[in-house]
MIDOSE-1310 file (N, C-alpha, C; in nm, 2 decimals, decimal comma, always signed):
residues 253
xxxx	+2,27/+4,47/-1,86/+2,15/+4,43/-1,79/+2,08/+4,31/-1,85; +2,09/+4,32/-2,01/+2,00/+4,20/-2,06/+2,10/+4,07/-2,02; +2,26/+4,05/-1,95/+2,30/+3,98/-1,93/+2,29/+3,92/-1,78; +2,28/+4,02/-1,70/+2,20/+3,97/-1,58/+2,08/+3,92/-1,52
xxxx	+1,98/+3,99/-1,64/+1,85/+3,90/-1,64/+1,88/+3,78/-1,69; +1,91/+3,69/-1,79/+1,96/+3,61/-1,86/+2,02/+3,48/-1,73; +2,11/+3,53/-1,66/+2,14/+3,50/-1,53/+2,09/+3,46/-1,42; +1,96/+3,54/-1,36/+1,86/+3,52/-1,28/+1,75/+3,46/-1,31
xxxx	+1,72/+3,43/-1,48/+1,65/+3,31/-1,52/+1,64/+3,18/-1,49; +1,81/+3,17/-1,52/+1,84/+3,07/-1,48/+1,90/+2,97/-1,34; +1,88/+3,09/-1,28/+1,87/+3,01/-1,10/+1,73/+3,00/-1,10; +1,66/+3,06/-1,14/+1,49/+3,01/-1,11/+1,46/+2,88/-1,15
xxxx	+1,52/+2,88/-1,26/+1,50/+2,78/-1,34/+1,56/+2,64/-1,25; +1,70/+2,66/-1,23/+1,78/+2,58/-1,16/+1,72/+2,56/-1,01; +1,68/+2,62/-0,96/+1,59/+2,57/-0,82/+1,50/+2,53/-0,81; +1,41/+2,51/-0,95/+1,25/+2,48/-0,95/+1,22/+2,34/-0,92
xxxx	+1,17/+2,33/-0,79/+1,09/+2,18/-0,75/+0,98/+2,14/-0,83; +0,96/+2,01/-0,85/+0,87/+1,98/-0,89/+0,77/+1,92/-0,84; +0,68/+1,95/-0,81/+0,55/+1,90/-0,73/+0,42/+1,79/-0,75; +0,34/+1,74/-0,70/+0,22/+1,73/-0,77/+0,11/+1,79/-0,66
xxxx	+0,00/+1,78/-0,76/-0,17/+1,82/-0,70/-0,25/+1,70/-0,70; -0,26/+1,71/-0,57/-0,35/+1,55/-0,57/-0,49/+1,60/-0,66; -0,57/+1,73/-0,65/-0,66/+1,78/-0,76/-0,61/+1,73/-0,85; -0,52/+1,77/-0,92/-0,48/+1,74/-1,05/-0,47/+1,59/-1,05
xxxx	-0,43/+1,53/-0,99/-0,37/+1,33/-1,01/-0,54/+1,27/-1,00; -0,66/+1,33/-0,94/-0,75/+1,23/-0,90/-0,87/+1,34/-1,00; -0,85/+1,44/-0,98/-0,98/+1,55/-1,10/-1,06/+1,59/-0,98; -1,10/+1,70/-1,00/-1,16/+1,78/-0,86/-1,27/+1,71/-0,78
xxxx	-1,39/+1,65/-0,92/-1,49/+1,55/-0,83/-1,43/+1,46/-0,73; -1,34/+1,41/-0,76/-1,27/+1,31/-0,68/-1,23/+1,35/-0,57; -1,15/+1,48/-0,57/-1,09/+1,54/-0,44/-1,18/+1,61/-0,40; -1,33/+1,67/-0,46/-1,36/+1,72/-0,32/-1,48/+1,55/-0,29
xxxx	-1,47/+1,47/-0,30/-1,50/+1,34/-0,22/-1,40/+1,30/-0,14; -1,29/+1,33/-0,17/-1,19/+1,27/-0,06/-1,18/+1,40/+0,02; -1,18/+1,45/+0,01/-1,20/+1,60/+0,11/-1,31/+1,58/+0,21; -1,43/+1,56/+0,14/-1,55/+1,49/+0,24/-1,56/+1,38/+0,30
xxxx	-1,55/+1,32/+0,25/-1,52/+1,16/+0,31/-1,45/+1,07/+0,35; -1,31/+1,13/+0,31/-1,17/+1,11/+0,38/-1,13/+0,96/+0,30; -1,21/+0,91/+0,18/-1,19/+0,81/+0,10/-1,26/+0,78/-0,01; -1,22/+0,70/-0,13/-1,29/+0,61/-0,23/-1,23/+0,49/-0,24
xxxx	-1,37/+0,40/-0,26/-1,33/+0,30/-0,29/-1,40/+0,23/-0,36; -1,34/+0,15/-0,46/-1,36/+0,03/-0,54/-1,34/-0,11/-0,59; -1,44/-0,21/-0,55/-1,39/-0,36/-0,57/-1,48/-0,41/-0,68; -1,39/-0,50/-0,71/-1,44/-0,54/-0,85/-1,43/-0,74/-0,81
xxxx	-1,53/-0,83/-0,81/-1,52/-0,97/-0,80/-1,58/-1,07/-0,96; -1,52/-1,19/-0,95/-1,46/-1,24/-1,06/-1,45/-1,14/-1,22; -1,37/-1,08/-1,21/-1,36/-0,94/-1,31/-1,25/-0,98/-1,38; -1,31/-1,07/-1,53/-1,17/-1,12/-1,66/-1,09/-0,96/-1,70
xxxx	-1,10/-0,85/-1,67/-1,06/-0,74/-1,74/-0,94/-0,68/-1,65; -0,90/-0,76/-1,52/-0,85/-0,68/-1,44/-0,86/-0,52/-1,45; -0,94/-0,47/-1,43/-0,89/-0,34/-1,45/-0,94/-0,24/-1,33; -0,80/-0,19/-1,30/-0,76/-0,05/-1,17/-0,79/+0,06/-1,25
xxxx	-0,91/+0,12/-1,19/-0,94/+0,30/-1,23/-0,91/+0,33/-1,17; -0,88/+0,36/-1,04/-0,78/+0,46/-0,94/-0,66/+0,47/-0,95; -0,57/+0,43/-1,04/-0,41/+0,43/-0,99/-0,33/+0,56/-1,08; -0,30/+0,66/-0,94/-0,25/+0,81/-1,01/-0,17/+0,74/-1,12
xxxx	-0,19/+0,88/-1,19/-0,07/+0,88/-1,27/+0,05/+0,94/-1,26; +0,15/+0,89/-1,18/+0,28/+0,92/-1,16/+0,40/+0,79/-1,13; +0,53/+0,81/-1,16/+0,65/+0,76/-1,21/+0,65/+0,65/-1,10; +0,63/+0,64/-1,00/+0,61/+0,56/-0,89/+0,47/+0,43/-0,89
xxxx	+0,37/+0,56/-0,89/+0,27/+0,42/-0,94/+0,27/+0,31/-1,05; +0,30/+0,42/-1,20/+0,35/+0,28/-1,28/+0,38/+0,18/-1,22; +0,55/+0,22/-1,20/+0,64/+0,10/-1,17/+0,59/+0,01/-1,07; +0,51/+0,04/-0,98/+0,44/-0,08/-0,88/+0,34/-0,13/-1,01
xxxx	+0,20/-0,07/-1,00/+0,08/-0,11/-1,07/+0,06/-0,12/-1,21; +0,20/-0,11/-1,31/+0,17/-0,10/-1,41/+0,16/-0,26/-1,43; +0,19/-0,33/-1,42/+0,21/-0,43/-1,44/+0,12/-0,56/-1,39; +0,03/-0,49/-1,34/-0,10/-0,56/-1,25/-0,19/-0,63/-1,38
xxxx	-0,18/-0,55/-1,48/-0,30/-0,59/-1,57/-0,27/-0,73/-1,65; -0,11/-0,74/-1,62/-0,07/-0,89/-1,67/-0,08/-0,99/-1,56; -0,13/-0,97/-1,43/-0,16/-1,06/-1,36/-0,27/-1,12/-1,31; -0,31/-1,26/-1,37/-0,41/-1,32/-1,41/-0,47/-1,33/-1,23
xxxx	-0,53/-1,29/-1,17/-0,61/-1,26/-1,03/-0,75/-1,19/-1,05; -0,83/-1,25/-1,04/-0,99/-1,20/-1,12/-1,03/-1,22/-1,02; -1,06/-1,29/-0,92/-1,15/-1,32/-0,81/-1,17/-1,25/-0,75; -1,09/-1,13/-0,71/-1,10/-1,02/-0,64/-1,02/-0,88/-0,64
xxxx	-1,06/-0,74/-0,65/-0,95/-0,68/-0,68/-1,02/-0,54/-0,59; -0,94/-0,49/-0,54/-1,01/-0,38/-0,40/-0,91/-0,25/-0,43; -0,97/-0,11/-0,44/-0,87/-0,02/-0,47/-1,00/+0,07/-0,32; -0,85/+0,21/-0,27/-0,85/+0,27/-0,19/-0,77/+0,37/-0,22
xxxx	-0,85/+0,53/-0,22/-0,76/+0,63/-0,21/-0,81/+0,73/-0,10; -0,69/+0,72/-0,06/-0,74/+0,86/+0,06/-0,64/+0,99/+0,06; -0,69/+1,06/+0,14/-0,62/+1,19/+0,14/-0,54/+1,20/+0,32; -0,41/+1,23/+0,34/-0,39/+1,24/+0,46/-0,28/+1,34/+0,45
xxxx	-0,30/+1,41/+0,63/-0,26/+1,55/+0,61/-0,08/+1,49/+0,67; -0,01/+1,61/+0,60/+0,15/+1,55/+0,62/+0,21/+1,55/+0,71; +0,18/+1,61/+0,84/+0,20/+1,66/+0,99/+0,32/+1,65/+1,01; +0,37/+1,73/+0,92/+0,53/+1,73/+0,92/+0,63/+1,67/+0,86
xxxx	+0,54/+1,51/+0,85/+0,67/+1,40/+0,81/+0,69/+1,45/+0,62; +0,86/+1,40/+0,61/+0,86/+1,39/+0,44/+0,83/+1,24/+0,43; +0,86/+1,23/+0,27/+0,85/+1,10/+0,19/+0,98/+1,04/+0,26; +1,08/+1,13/+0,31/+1,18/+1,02/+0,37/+1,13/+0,91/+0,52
xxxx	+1,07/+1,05/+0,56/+1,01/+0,97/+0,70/+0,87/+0,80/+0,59; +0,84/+0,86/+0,54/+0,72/+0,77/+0,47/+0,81/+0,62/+0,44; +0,96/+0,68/+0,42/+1,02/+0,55/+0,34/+1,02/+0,46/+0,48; +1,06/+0,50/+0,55/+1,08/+0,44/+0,68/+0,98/+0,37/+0,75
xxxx	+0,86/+0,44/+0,73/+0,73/+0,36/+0,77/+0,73/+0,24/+0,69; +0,70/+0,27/+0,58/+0,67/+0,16/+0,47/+0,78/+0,03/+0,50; +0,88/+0,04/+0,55/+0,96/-0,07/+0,55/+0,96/-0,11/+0,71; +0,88/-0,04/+0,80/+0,93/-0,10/+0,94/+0,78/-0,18/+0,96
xxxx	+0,84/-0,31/+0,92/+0,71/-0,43/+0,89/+0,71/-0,45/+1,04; +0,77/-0,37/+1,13/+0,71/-0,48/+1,28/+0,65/-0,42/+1,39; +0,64/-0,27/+1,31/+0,50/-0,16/+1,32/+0,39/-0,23/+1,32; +0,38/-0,35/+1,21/+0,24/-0,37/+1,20/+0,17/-0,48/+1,26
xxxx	+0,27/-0,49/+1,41/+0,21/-0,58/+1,45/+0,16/-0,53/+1,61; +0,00/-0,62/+1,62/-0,13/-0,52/+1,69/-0,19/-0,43/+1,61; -0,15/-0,43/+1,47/-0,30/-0,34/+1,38/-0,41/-0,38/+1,40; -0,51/-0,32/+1,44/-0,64/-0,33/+1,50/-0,68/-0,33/+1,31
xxxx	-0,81/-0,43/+1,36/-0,91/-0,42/+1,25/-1,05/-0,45/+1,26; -1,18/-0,40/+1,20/-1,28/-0,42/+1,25/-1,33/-0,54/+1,17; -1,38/-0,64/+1,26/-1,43/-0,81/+1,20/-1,58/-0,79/+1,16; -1,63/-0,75/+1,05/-1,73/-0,75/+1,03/-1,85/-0,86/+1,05
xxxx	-1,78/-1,01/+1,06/-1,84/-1,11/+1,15/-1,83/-1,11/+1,26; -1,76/-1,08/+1,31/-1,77/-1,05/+1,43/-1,83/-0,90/+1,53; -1,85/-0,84/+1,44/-1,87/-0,67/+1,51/-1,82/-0,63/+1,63; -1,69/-0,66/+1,60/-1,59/-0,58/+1,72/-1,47/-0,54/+1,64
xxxx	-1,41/-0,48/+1,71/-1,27/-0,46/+1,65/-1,14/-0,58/+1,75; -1,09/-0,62/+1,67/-0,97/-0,72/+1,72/-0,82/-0,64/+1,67; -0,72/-0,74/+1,65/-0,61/-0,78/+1,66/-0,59/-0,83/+1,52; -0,54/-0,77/+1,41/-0,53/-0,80/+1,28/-0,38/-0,91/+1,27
xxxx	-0,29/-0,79/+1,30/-0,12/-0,89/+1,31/-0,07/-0,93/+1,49; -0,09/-1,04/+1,48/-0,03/-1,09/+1,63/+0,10/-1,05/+1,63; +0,16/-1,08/+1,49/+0,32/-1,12/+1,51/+0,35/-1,06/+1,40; +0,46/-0,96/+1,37/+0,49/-0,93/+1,24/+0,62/-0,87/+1,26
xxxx	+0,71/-0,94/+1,12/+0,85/-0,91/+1,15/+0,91/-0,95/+1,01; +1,04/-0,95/+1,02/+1,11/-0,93/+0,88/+1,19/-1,07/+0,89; +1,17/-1,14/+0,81/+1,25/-1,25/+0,80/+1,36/-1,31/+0,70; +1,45/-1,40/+0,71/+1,55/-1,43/+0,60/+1,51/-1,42/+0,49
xxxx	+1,42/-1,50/+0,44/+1,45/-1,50/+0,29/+1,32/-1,57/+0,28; +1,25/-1,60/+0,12/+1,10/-1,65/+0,17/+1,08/-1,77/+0,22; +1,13/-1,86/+0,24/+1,11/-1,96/+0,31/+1,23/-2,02/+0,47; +1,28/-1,88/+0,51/+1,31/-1,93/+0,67/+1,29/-1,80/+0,74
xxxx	+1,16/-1,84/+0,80/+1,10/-1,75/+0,92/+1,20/-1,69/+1,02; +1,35/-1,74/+0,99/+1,43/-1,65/+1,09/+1,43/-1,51/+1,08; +1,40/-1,44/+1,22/+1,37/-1,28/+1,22/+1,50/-1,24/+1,23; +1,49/-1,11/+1,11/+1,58/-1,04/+1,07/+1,54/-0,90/+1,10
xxxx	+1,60/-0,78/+1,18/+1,55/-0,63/+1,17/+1,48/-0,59/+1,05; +1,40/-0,49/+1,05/+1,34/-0,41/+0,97/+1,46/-0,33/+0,84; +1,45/-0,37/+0,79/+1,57/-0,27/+0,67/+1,53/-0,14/+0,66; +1,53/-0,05/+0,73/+1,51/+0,14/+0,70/+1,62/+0,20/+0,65
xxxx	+1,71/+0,16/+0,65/+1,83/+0,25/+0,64/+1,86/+0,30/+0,47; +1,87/+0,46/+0,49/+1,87/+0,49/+0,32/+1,78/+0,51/+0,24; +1,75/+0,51/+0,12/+1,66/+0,55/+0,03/+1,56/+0,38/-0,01; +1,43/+0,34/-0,02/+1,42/+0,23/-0,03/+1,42/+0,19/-0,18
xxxx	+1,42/+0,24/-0,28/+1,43/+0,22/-0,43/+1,47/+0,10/-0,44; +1,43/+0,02/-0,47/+1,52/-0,13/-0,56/+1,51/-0,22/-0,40; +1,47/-0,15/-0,32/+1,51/-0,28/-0,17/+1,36/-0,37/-0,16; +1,45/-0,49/-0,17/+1,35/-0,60/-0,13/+1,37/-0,69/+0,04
xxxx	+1,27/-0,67/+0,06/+1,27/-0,77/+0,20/+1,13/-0,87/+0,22; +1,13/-0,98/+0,32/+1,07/-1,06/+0,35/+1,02/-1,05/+0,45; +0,92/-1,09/+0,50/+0,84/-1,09/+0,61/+0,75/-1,20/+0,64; +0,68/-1,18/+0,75/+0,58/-1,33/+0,83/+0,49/-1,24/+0,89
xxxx	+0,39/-1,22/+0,87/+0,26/-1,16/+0,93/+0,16/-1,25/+0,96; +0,16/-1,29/+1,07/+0,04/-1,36/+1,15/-0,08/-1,33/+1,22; -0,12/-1,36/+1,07/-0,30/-1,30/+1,08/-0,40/-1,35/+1,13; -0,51/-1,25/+1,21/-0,63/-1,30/+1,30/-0,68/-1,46/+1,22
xxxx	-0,72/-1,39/+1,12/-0,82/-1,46/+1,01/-0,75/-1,61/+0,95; -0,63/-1,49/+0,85/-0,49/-1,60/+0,78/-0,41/-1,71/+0,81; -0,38/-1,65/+0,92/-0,26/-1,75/+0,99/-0,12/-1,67/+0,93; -0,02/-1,75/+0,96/+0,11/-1,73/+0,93/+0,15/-1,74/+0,79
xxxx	+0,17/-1,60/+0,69/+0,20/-1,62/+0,58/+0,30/-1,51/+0,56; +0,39/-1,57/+0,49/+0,53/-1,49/+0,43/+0,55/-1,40/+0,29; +0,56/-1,29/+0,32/+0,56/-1,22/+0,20/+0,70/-1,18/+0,15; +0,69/-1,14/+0,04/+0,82/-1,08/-0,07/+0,76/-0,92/-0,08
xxxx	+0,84/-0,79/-0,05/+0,81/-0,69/-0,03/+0,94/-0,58/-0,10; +0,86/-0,55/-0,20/+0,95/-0,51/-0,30/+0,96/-0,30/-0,28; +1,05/-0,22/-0,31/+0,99/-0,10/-0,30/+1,02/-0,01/-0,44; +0,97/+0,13/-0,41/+1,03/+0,21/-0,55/+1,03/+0,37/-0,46
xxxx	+1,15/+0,43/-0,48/+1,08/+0,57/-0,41/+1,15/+0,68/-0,55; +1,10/+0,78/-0,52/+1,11/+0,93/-0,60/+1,14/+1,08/-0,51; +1,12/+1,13/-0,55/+1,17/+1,24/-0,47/+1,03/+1,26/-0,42; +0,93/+1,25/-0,45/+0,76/+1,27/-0,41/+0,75/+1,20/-0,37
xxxx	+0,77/+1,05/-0,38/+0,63/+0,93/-0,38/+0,73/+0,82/-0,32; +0,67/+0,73/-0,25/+0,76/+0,61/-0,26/+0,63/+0,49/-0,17; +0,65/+0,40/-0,26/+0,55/+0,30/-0,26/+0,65/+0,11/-0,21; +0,51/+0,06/-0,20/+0,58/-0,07/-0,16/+0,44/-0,20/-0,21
xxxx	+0,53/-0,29/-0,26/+0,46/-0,41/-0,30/+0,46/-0,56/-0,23; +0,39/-0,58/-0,18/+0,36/-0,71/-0,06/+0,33/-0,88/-0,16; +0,40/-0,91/-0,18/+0,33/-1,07/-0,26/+0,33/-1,15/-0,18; +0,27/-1,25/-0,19/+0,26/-1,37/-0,08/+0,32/-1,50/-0,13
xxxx	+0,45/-1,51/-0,06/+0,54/-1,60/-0,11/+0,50/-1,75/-0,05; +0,42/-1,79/+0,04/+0,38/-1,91/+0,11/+0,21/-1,89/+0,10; +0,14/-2,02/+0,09/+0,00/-1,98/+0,09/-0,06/-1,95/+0,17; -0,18/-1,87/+0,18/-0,29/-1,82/+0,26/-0,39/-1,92/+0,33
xxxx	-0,42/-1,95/+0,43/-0,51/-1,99/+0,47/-0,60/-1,98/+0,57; -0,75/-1,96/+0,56/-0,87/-1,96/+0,61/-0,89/-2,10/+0,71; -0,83/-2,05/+0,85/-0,85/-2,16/+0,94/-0,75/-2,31/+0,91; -0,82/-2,39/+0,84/-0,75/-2,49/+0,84/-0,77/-2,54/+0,67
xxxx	-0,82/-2,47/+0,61/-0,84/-2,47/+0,42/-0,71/-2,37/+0,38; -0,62/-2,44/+0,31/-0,56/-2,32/+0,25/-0,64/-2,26/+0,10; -0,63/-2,14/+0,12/-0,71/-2,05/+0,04/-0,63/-1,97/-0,12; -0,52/-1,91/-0,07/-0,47/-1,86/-0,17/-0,31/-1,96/-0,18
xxxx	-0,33/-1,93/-0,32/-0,17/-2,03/-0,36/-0,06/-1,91/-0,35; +0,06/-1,96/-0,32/+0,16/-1,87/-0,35/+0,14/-1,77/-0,48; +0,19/-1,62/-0,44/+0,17/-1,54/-0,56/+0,04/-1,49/-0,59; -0,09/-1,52/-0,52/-0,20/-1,53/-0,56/-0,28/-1,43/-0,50
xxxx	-0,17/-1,36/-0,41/-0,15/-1,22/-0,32/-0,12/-1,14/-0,31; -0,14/-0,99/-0,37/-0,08/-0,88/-0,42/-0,12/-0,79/-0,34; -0,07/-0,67/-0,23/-0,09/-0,57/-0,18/+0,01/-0,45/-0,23; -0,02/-0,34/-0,27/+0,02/-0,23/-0,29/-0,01/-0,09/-0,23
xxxx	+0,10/-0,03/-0,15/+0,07/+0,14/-0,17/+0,13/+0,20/-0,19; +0,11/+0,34/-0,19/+0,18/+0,45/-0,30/+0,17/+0,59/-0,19; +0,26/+0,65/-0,14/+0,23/+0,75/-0,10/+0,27/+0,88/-0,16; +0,20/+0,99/-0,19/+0,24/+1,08/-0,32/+0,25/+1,21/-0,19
xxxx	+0,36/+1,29/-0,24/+0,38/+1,39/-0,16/+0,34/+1,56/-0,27; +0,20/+1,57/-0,20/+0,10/+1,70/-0,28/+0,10/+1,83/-0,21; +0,22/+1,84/-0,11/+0,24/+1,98/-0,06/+0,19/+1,93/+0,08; +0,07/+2,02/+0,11/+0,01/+1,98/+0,24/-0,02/+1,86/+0,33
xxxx	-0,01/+1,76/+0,16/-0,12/+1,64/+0,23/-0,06/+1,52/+0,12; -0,07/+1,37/+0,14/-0,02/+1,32/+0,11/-0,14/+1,25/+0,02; -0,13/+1,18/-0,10/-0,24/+1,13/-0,19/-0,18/+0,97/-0,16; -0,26/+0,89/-0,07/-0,24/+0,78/-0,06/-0,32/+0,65/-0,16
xxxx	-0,29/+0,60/-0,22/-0,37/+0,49/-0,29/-0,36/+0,37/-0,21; -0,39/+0,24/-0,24/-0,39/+0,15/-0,20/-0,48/+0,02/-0,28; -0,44/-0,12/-0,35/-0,48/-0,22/-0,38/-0,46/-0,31/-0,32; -0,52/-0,41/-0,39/-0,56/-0,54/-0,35/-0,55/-0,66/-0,49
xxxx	-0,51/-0,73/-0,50/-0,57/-0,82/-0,60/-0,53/-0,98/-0,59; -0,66/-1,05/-0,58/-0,62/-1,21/-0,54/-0,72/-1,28/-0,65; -0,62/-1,44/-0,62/-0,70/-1,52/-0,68/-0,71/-1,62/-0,54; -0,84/-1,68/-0,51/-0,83/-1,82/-0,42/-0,94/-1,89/-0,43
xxxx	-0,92/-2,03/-0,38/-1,02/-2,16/-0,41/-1,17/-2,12/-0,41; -1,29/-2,11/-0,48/-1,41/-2,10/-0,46/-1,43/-2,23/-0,36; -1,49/-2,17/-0,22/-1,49/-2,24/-0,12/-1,68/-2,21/-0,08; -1,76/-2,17/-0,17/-1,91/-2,20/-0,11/-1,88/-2,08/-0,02
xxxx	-1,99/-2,15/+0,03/-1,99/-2,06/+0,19/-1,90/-1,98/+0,24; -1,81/-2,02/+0,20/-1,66/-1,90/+0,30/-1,63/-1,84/+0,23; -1,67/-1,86/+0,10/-1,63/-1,71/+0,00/-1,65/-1,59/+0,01; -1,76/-1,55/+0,09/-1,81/-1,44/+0,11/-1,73/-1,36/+0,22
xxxx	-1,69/-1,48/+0,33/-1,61/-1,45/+0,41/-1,49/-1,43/+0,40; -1,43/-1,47/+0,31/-1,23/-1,44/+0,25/-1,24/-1,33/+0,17; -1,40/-1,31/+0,12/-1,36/-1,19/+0,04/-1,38/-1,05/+0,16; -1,41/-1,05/+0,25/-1,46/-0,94/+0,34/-1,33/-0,91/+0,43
xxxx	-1,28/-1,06/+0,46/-1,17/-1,08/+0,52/-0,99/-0,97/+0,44; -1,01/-1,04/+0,36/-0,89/-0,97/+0,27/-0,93/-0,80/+0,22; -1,02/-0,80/+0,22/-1,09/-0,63/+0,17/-1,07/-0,56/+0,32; -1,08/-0,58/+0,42/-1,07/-0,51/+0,53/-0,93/-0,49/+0,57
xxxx	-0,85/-0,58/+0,49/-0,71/-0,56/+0,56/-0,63/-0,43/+0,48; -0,71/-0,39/+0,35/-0,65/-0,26/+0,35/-0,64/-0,11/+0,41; -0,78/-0,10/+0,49/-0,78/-0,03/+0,58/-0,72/-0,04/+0,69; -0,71/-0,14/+0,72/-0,65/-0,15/+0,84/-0,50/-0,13/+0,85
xxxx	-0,43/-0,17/+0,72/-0,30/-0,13/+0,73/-0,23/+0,00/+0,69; -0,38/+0,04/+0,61/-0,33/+0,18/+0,61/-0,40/+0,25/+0,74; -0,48/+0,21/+0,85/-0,48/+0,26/+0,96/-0,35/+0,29/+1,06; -0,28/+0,17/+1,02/-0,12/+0,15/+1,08/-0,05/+0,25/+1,00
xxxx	-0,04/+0,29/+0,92/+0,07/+0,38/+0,86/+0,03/+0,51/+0,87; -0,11/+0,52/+0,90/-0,17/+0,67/+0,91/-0,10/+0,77/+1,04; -0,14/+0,63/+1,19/-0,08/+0,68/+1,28/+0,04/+0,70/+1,30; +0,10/+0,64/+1,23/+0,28/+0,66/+1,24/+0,29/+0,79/+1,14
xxxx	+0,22/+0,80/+1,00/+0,29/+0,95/+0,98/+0,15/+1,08/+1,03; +0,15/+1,03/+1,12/+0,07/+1,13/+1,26/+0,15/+1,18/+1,36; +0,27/+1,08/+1,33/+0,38/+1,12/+1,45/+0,40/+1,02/+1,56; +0,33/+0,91/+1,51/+0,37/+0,76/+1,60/+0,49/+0,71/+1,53
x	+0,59/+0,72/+1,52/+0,70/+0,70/+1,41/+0,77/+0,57/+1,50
C-alpha cells in the first residue's frame, strides 16, 4: 500500500500545470481596479529614473522589459494594464496575433485633436529586412520565441516608419517588442531618431482571463508647440493597438 501511494504522488506531481493569478502578479487593489475599470495607467514625461511600476513579474516580462531601465528614453514613458476575458483562445492563438502585423492595418484610434475617431494604420505589413520595404507575409508559423521580423506601419499622425519586432513566448505568456528602425516623423519634422521607439506587450495566460500589460518609451526633438501633440499622439497608440489585438482574441482571428 505504502508503495502505491508513493506512486500516485507522483503522477500528481508529474501532471501539475503551472499557472499564474493576475491577483497575485498585480495585488488585489490593483485587480479589483482592473476588474472595475477594465485598466491602469501610467505616464511619466522627462523622467531621468526611467522607471516602469507595472511590469508583472514573470519569465516573459523580464526578458522583454528587463532591460528597459538601460535605455536612456526620458521624454516619455506610458505603461497600460488591462484585464481581458480569454474567449477561448490559448497563448498559442495569442502567438499568432502578436505576429500577424497586417491585422493592424485600419486600427481605429481616437484623435484627441481632432475628436473623432480615424484610421490609425493605413498600410501595415511585414517587410524584408529594416531598410527594404519589400512586403513579405506575416511569419505565424510555430512557436514565436527567438523570431524576429520587420515591418512598415503607415501612420495617421507618423507617416511611414519601419520597425524591428522581436518576440519571447512560454507556456503562459508570450510577448512582442516593436523598435523603430527608420525615424518618426510629425508631418514634415522628423521627430524620433532611429531606436528612439520602443513598444512592448506581454500577454499572461491567468486561467479565465488574460493579464495584458503594455509600454511605451521614447525619446524625440523638443519641438515647442508640437510637443504636447507627439506626446498625446504616441500615448494613444497604445490603446489602440491593443484595441486591435483585443478583437482578434474575441474571435476576429
Amino acid at each position: 500500500m505504502k508503495k502505491l501511494f508513493i506512486f500516485m504522488a507522483a503522477v500528481t506531481i508529474g501532471s501539475y500545470t503551472f499557472s499564474y493569478s493576475a491577483k497575485d502578479i498585480v495585488g488585489e487593489k490593483n485587480y479589483e481596479i482592473l476588474k472595475k475599470e477594465g485598466k491602469i495607467q501610467v505616464n511619466r514625461f522627462n523622467d531621468e529614473s526611467n522607471t516602469l511600476e507595472l511590469v508583472p513579474d514573470t519569465e516573459v516580462s523580464k526578458i522583454v522589459f528587463g532591460g528597459w531601465k538601460n535605455l536612456n528614453l526620458t521624454a516619455m514613458s506610458g505603461e497600460n494594464l488591462y484585464l481581458l476575458p480569454k474567449n477561448g483562445t490559448s497563448i498559442e492563438d495569442v502567438s499568432v496575433i502578436l505576429r500577424a502585423v497586417s491585422k493592424l492595418e485600419g486600427t481605429e484610434y481616437y484623435s484627441n485633436r481632432r475628436k473623432r475617431t480615424e484610421i490609425l494604420y493605413k498600410n501595415a505589413y511585414c517587410i524584408k529586412d529594416a531598410s527594404d520595404r519589400t512586403k513579405v507575409p506575416d511569419m505565424t508559423e510555430g512557436n514565436a520565441d527567438g523570431q524576429v521580423q520587420y515591418c512598415m506601419l503607415d501612420d495617421h499622425s507618423l507617416g511611414k516608419t519601419n520597425y524591428r519586432i522581436s518576440y519571447a513566448q512560454r507556456e503562459k505568456e508570450v510577448a512582442a517588442e516593436f523598435t523603430n528602425v527608420s525615424p518618426v516623423s510629425y508631418g514634415p519634422i522628423k521627430t524620433v531618431s532611429s531606436g528612439n521607439l520602443v513598444i512592448g506587450a506581454v500577454f499572461i495566460d491567468c486561467g479565465d482571463e488574460y493579464l495584458v500589460y503594455m509600454a511605451q518609451k521614447a525619446d524625440f526633438f523638443s519641438l515647442g508647440f508640437l510637443e504636447e501633440k507627439i506626446k498625446k499622439s504616441l500615448l494613444s497608440r497604445l490603446d489602440a493597438i491593443y484595441g486591435c489585438f483585443m478583437k482578434q482574441v474575441g474571435g476576429e482571428k
